[in-house]
C-alpha positions in Angstrom: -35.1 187.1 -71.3 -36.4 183.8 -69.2 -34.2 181.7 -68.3 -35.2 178.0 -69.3 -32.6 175.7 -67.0 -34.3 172.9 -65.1 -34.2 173.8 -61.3 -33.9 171.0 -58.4 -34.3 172.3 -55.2 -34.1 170.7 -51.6 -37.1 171.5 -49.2 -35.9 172.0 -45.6 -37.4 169.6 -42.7 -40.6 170.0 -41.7 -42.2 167.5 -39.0 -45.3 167.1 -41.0 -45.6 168.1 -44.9 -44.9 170.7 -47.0 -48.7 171.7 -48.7 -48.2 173.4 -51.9 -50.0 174.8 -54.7 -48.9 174.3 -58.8 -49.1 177.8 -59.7 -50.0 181.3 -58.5 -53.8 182.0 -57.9 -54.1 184.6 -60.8 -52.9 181.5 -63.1 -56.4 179.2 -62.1 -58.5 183.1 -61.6 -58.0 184.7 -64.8 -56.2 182.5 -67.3 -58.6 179.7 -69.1 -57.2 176.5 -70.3 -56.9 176.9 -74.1 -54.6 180.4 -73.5 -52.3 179.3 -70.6 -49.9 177.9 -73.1 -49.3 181.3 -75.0 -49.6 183.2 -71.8 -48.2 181.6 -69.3 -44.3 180.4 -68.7 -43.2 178.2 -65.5 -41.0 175.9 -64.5 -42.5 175.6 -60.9 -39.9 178.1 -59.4 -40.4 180.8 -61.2 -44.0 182.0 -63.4 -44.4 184.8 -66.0 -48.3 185.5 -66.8 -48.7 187.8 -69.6 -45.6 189.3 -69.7 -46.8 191.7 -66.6 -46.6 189.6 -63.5 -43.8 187.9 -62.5 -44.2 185.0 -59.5 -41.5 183.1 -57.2 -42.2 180.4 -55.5 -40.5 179.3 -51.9 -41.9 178.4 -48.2 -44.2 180.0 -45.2 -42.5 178.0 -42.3 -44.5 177.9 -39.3 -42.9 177.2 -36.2 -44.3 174.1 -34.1 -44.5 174.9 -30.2 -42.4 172.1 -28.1 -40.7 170.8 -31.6 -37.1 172.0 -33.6 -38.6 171.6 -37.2 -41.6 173.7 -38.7 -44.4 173.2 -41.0 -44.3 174.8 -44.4 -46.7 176.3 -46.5 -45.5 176.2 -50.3 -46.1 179.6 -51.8 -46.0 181.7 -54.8 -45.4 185.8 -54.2 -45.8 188.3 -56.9 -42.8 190.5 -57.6 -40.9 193.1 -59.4 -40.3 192.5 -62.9 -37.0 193.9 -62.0 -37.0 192.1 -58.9 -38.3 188.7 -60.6 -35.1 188.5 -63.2 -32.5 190.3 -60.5 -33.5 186.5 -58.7 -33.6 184.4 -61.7 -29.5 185.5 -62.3 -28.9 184.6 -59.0 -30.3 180.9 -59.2 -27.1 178.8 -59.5 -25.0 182.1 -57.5 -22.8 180.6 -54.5 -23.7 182.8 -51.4 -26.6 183.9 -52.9 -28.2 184.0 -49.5 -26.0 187.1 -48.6 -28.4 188.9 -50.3 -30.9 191.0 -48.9 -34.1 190.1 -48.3 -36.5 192.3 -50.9 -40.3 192.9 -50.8 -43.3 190.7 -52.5 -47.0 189.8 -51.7 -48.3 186.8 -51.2 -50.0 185.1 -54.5 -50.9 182.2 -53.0 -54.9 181.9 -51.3 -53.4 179.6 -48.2 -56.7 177.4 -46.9 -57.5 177.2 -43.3 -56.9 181.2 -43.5 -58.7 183.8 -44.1 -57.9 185.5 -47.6 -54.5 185.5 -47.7 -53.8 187.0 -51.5 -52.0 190.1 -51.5 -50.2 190.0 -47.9 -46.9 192.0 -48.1 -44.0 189.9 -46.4 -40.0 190.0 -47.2 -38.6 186.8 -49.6 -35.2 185.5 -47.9 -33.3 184.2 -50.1 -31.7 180.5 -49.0 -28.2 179.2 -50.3 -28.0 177.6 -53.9 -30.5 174.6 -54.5 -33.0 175.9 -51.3 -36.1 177.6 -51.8 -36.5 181.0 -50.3 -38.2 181.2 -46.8 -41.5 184.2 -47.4 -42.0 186.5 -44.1 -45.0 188.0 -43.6 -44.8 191.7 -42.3 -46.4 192.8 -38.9 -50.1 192.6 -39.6 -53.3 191.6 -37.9 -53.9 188.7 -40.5 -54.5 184.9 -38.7 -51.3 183.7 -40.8 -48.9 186.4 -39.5 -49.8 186.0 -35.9 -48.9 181.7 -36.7 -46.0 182.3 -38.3 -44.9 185.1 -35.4 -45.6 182.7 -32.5 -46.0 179.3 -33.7 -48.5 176.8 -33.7 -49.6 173.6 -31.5 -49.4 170.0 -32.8 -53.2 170.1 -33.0 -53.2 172.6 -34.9 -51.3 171.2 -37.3 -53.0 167.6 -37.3 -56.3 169.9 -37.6 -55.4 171.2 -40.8 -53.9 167.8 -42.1 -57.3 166.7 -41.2 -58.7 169.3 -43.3 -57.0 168.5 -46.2 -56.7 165.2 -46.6 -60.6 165.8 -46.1 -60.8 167.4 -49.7 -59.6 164.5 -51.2 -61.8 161.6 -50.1 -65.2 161.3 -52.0 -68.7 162.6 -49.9 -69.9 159.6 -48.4 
């Protein structure tokens, strides 16, 4: 059974923003408007789409060549059902973070990437009121190599750039 308790969780530092999606891509793809409410439970940490997919949500940190704090791409990964309510019990655990990592795939389409739906990576759980960090396993894929070496400042203000872009009006 889902567990209904409101969450709070802090967001480590990150020298620019956190960019983060509402809910997993499948929930926008393949779930209209007038069924989401019978189909669909979330509280923003966790998501539960028919019954059959289970989603977490946590953080892609990208390291930031020449600075100590990261950028972070908010996620959503698609999971176990066995997995999915293993991690809901261990929400308000102390020490939780001694667990062991466990496997997912991305369910987040990150922008400024390639399609990035369906990457494996490994969810790390973080202690009590942290989101998980998401790593991405060894892989060709543009996001794996950024997260694996790190990225300039540029490339960060690029992608700001990019998005702030989608939200002004076409002149």
């Amino acid at each position: 059974m889902l567990n209904h308790t409101t969450l709070t969780y802090r967001i480590r530092p990150c020298i620019i923003s956190l960019y983060s999606w509402y809910s997993p891509a499948i929930f926008a793809l393949e779930v209209p408007d007038g069924q989401r409410h019978d189909r669909v439970w979330s509280n923003g940490e966790l998501c539960v789409i028919d019954d059959e997919k289970f989603y977490l949500y946590g953080s892609i940190e990208i390291a930031i060549h020449e600075h100590t704090e990261g950028f972070m791409w908010g996620a959503w990964v698609e999971l176990s059902e066995e997995l999915f309510f293993w991690y809901q019990e261990l929400l308000e655990a102390e020490g939780r973070e001694r667990n062991p990592p466990f496997p997912a795939v991305l369910g987040t389409d990150i922008p400024f990437y390639p399609l990035t739906l369906g990457l494996p990576l490994t969810v790390h759980i973080q202690p009590k009121g942290i989101r998980p960090l998401f790593f991405l396993e060894a892989g060709s894929h543009p996001l794996i190599h950024d997260q694996k070496t790190g990225v300039t400042v540029e490339d960060i203000k690029a992608i700001k750039r990019w998005l702030l872009s989608l939200s002004q009006p076409a002149i």
